[in-house]
N, C-alpha and C positions, 0 to 999 in steps of 0.2 A: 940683705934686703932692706932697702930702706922705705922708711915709713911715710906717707902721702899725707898732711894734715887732711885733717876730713872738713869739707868746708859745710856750712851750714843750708842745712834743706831748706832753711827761707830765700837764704839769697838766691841758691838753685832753682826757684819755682815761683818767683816773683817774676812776674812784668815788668818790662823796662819802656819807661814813658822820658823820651828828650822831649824839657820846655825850653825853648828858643824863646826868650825872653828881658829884657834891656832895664825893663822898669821895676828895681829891687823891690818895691811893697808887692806889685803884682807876683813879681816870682817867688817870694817868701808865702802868700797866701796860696796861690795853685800848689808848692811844691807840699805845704803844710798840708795841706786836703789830701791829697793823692796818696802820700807817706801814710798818713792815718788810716785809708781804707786798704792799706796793702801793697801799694804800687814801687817801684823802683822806680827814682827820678833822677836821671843827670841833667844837666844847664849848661847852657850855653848862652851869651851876653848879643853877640852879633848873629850876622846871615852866615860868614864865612866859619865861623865857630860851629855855628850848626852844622852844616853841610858837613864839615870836617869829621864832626862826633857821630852823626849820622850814619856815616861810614866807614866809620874806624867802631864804633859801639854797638851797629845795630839795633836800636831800639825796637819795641813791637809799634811803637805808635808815636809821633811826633806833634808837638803844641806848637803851633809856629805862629809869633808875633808878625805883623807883618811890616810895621813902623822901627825896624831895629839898624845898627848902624852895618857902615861897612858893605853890605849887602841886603837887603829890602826882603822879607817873606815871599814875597813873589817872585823872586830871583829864585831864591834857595831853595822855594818849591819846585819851581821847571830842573834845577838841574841836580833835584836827587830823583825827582819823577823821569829824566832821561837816564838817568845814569842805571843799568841793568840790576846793578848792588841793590838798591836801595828803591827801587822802583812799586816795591809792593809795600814799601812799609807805610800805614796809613798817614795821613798828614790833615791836620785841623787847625784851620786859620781861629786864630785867638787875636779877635782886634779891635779897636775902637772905629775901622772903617765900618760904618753900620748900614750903611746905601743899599738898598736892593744893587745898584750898580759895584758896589762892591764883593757882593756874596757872588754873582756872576764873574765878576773876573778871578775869586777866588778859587770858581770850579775850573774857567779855563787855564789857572795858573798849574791845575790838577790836584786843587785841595779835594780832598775827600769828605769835610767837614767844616763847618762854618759856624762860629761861636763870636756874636758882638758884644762889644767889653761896654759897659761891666757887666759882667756876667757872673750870678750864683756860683761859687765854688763847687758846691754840689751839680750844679747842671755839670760843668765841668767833666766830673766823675762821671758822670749819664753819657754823656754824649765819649770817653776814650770806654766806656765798658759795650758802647753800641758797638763801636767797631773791635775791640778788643778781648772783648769779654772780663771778668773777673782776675782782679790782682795776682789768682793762683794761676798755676800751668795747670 
């Protein structure tokens, strides 16, 4: 019989939050916060990065820059919001576009949430525990 390592009840019953993020200070701060209150965070630099981890990782909930390379937030959002995978999994526009005319194309790009940079690191946490609930399962 061979023996299974036993992997660790944190990593089992953590959250998993993808930040889709391009600009290193900002992703060093979001991922530092998150980490702290519990969350599991993978990264991704572009749109097409995102998209990819997206649905190769599953996250419970996705931070999506929308000014990133390669692919644009609002790309990345229509096509893991079409894609049946990945369709439920929440998605929060993280962005310096702050326009009332931006947070609208936000919801039609089918963000679920809308966060204008800079934004509180804590808001941050408020607003992925709104739709997520708490770090634990």
């Amino acid at each position: 019989m061979i023996n299974q390592p036993a992997q660790s009840a944190m990593s089992d019953n953590r959250k998993t939050v993808l930040l889709v993020e391009d600009n290193e200070d900002n992703l060093v701060v979001y991922r530092t916060i998150l980490e702290h209150v519990g969350f599991t965070v993978i990264e991704a630099r572009d749109g097409e990065e995102g998209v990819s981890r997206a649905r190769s990782q599953r996250p419970d909930i996705v931070l999506m820059d929308i000014s990133i390379p390669k692919m644009d937030g609002w790309e990345a959002t229509q096509r893991l919001k079409a894609d049946a995978e990945t369709a439920d999994i929440p998605i929060i526009a993280l962005t310096a576009h702050a326009l009332e005319e931006d947070r609208l194309r936000a919801i039609e790009a089918g963000c679920d949430g809308y966060l204008a940079k800079p934004v509180e690191p804590r808001r941050v946490v408020q607003e992925v525990e709104k739709f997520i609930g708490s770090p634990s399962r």
